[in-house]
C-alpha positions in Angstrom: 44.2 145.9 83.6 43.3 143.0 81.3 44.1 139.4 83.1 44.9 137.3 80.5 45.3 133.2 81.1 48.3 131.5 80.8 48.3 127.7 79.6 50.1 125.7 82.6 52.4 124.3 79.6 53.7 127.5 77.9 56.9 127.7 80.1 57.8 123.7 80.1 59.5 123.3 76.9 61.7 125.8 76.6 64.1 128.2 79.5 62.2 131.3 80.7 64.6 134.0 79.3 63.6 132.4 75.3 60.4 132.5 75.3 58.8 135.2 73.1 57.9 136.9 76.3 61.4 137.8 76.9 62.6 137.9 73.8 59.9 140.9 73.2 60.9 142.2 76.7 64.8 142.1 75.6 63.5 144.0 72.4 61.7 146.7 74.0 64.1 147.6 76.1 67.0 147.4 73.4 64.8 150.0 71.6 63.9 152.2 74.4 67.7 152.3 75.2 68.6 153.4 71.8 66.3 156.0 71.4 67.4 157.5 74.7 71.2 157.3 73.5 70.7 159.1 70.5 68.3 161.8 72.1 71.1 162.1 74.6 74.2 162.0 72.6 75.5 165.5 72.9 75.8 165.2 77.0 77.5 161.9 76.7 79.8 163.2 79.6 77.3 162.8 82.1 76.1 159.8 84.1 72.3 158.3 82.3 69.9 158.0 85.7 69.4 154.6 86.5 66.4 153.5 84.7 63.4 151.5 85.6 62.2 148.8 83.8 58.9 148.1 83.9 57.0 145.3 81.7 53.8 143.4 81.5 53.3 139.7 80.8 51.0 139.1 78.2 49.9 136.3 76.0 51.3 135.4 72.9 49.5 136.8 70.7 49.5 137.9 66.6 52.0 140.4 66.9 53.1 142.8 64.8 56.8 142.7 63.3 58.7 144.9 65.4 58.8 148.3 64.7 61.6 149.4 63.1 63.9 151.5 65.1 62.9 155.2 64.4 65.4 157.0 62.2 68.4 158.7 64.3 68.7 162.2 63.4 71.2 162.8 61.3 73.9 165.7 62.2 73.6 168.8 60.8 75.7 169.5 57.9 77.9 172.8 59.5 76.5 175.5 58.0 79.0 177.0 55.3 80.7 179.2 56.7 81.1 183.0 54.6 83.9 183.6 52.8 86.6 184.9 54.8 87.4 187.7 53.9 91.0 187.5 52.2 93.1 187.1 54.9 96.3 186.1 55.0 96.3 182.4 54.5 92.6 181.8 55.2 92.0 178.9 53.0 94.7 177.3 55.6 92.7 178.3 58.6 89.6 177.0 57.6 91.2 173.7 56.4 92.4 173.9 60.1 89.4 174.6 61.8 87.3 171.9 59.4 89.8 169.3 60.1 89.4 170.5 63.4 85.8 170.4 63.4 85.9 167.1 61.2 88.4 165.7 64.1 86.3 166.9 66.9 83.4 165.1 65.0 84.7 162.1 64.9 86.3 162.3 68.4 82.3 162.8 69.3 81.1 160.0 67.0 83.4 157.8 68.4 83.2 158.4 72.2 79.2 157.9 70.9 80.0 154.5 70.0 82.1 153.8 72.5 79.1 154.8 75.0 76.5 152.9 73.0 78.8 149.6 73.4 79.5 150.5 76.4 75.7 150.9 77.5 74.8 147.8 75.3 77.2 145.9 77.2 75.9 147.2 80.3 72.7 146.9 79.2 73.6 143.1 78.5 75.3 142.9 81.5 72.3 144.2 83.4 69.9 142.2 81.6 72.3 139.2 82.7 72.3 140.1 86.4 68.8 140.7 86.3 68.2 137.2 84.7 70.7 136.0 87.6 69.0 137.9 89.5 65.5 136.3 88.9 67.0 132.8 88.9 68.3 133.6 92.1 65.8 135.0 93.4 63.6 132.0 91.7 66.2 129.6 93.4 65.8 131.8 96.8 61.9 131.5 96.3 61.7 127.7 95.8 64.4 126.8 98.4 62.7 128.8 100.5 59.5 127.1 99.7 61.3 124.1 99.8 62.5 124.9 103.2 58.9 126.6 104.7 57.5 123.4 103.3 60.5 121.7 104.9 59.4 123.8 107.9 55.7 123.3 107.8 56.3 119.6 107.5 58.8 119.3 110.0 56.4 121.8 112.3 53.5 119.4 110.9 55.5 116.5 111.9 56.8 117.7 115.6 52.7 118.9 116.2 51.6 115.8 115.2 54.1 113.4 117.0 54.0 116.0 120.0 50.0 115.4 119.4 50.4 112.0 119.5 53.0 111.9 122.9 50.2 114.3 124.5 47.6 111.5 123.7 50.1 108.5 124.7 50.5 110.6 128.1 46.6 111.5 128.2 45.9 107.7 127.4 48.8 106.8 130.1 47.5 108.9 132.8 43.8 107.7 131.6 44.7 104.0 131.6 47.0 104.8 135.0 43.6 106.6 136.2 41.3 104.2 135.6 43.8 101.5 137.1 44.1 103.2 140.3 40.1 103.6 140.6 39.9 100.0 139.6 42.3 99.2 141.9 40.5 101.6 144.7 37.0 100.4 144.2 38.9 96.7 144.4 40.3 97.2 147.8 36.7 99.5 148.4 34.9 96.1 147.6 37.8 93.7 149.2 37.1 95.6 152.4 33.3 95.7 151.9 33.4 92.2 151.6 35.9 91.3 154.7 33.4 94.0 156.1 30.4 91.8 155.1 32.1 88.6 156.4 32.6 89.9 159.5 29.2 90.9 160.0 28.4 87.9 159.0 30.7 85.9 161.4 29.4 88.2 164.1 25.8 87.8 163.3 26.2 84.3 163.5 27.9 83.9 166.2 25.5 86.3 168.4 22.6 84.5 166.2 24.3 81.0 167.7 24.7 82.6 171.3 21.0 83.8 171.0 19.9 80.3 170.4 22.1 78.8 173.1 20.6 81.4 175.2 16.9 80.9 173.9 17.6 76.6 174.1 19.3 76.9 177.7 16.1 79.0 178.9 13.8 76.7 176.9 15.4 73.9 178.9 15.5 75.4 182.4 12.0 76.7 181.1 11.2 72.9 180.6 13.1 71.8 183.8 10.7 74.4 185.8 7.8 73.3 183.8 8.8 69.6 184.5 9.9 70.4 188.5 6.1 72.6 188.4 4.2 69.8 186.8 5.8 67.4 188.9 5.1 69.0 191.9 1.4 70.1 190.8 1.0 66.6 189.7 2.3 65.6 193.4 0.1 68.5 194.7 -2.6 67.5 192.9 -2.4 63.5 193.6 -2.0 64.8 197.3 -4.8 66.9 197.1 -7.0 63.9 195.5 -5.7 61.6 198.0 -6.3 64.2 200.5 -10.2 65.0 198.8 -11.1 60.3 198.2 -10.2 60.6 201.8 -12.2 63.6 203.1 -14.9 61.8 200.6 -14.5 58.6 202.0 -14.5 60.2 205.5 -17.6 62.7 204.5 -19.4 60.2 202.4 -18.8 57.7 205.8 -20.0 60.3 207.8 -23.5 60.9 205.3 -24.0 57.5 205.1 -24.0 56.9 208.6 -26.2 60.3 209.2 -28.8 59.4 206.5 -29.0 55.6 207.8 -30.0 57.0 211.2 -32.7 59.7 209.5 -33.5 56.8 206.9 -34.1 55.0 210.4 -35.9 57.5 211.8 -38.3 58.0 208.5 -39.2 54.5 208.5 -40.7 54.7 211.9 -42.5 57.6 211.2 -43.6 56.2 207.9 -44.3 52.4 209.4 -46.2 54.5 212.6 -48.8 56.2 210.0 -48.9 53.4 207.5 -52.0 51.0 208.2 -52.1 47.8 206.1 -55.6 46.7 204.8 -56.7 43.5 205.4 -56.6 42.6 202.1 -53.6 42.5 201.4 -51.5 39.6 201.2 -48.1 38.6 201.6 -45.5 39.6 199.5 -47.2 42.7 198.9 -44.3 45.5 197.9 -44.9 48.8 196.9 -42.3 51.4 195.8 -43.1 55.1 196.4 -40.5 57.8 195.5 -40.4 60.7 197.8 -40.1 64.7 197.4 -38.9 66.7 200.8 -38.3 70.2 201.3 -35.0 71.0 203.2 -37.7 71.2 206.6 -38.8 68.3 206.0 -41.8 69.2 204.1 -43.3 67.4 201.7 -43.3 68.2 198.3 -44.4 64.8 196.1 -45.0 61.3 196.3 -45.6 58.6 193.4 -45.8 55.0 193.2 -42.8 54.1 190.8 -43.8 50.3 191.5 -46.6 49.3 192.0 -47.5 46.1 194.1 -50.6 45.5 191.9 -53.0 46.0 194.8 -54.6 49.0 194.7 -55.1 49.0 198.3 -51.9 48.4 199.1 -50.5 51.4 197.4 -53.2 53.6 198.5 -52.2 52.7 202.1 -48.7 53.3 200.9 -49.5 56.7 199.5 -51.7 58.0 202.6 -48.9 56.6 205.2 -46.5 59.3 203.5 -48.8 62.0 203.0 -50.0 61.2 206.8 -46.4 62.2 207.9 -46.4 66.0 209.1 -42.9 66.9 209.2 -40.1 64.0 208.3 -37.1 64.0 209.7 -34.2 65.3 208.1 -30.8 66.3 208.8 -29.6 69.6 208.9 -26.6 69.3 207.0 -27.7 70.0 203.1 -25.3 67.6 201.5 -26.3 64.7 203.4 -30.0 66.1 202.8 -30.0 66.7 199.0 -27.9 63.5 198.5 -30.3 61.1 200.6 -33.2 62.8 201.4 -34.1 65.6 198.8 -35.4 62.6 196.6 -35.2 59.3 197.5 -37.2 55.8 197.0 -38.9 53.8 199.8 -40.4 50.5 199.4 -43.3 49.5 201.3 -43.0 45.8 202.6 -44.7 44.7 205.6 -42.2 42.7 206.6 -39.1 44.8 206.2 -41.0 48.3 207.3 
C-alpha cells in the first residue's frame, strides 16, 4: 500500500463530504450501483445483499474525467415470431400477445425504474446515514476525546492535588516529626542541664563540706600542733631549766673537784720545782700541760715565757719531775680541767 501525505490544510476550507475525495467516493459508488442494477434487472424481485463499501483515501491528484458509465445492454428485440399459420383470427392473437409482451415490457421497465429510484434513494439515504453516521461517530470520537481528556485532566488534576495533600501530610507529619524530636531532645537537654546543675549543686556543696572538713581538721590540726608546741616548748624550757640546773649543779660540782686536784697538782708541782738562785722577783712563767686520763704525762710547753731561761727550765723540769699527777676519776671534770690546762709558775703564788 502506497502512504501518501496529506497537507494539514486540505480539509479546513471546505465540509468533509465536498471535497473531491468524496465527491469521487460518491461517484464510484453511484457507478458501481448502476452497473449492478442493470446486470441484475431481470431478478428485480429479489432482495440486493447488503453491500460493502470499501474505499481508499488518496491525494488529489491529475485525474482522469470520469469514466463514462459503460453502455447498459440494450433488450433484445423479440425475435419475430413465424407466421402463424392461418388461424382463425391470428393476426388478433399476436396483436394480443405483443401488446401483451409490449405491456409486460413496460410493466418490467417500469418496476426497473422504480427500483433504480428506489435504490438511488436508498443509496442517498444510505450515503446520508453513513455521512450521519461519520459525523456522529466524529462527534462521539471528539466528545469522547474531549471527555478522556476531560478525564485525564481531571484524573491529572485529582493525582496531582492528591500528590500534593500526600506531600502537605508527608511535610505535616515531617514538620510534626521533627517538632516532637526538637521538642524531645529539648526536654533531653532541659533535663541534662537540671541534671548538670544538680551535680553541680551537689559537688559543691560536698566540695564546701570537704573544705569545712579539711579547715576544721587543719584547725584542730593547728590547735594540736599549737597545744604540742606549747607543751614541747614548756617541756623543753623545763628540760633546759632542768639541764642550766644540773649544769650549774655538775659544773658546781667540777669546779669544786678540779679546784681540790688543781690544789693537789700545785703541791706536787711546787714540791718538785726548785727555783735557781738567779732568778728574781717577779719572775712568771706559763707552761701549758698535756695529761693522760692516769695522770700521765703527755706534753709540756712554755706558752709564756718569763724571759729567764733558768726560770723556765726550772719550770719545765718541775713538771716533767712529777711521776703521776693527780687527777680525778670522773672524765668530764678530767677532760674539761685537766686534759689540757695552763699553769703559771710564780714563786710567790706556787
Amino acid at each position: 500500500m502506497v502512504e501518501n501525505k496529506r497537507e494539514p490544510n486540505d480539509y479546513v476550507a471546505q465540509p468533509p463530504w465536498k471535497s473531491p475525495i468524496a465527491l469521487s467516493l460518491v461517484l464510484h459508488g453511484a457507478i458501481l450501483f448502476f452497473a449492478l442494477v442493470g446486470w441484475s434487472w431481470s431478478t428485480p424481485s429479489h432482495e440486493p445483499p447488503p453491500r460493502n463499501i470499501s474505499a481508499r483515501l488518496i491525494m488529489p491528484e491529475p485525474q482522469a474525467p470520469p469514466a463514462e458509465p459503460a453502455a447498459q445492454p440494450k433488450p433484445q428485440p423479440p425475435a419475430p415470431e413465424p407466421e402463424p399459420e392461418p388461424q382463425p383470427d391470428p393476426e388478433e392473437e399476436a396483436r394480443k400477445k405483443a401488446e401483451q409482451q409490449a405491456q409486460e415490457q413496460k410493466r418490467h421497465e417500469d418496476e426497473r425504474r422504480k427500483q433504480i429510484l428506489l435504490e438511488k434513494k436508498k443509496a442517498e439515504a444510505a450515503a446520508k446515514a453513513e455521512e450521519e453516521a461519520r459525523k456522529k461517530a466524529e462527534a462521539e470520537a471528539k466528545a469522547a476525546a474531549q471527555r478522556k481528556a476531560e478525564e485525564e485532566r481531571r484524573k491529572a488534576e485529582e493525582a496531582q492535588k492528591a500528590e500534593q495533600e500526600r506531600r502537605r501530610k508527608e511535610a505535616e507529619a515531617k514538620a510534626a516529626e521533627e517538632k516532637r524530636k526538637a521538642e524531645e531532645q529539648r526536654r533531653k537537654e532541659e533535663a541534662e542541664r537540671k541534671r548538670q546543675e544538680q551535680k553541680e549543686r551537689e559537688r559543691r556543696e560536698a566540695e564546701k563540706r570537704r573544705q569545712e572538713r579539711e579547715r576544721q581538721q587543719r584547725e584542730d590540726q593547728l590547735a594540736a600542733l599549737a597545744t604540742e608546741a606549747q607543751q614541747e616548748q614548756a617541756a623543753a624550757a623545763q628540760a633546759r631549766k632542768e639541764a642550766a640546773a644540773a649544769a650549774r649543779a655538775r659544773d658546781a660540782r667540777m669546779a669544786s673537784e678540779s679546784e681540790k686536784y688543781e690544789a693537789l697538782i700545785r703541791e706536787r708541782l711546787s714540791n718538785a720545782w726548785y727555783i735557781p738562785s738567779s732568778a728574781q722577783k717577779g719572775l712568771v712563767t706559763t707552761l701549758e700541760i698535756t695529761l693522760l686520763p692516769t695522770g700521765e704525762l703527755v706534753s709540756v710547753r712554755i706558752t709564756k715565757s718569763s724571759g729567764n731561761s733558768a726560770f723556765d727550765n726550772s719550770a719545765l723540769s718541775a713538771v716533767r719531775g712529777v711521776q703521776r699527777f693527780p687527777v680525778p676519776e670522773e672524765q668530764d671534770v678530767f677532760n674539761r680541767y685537766f686534759r689540757t690546762f695552763s699553769i703559771q709558775f710564780d714563786p710567790e703564788t706556787l
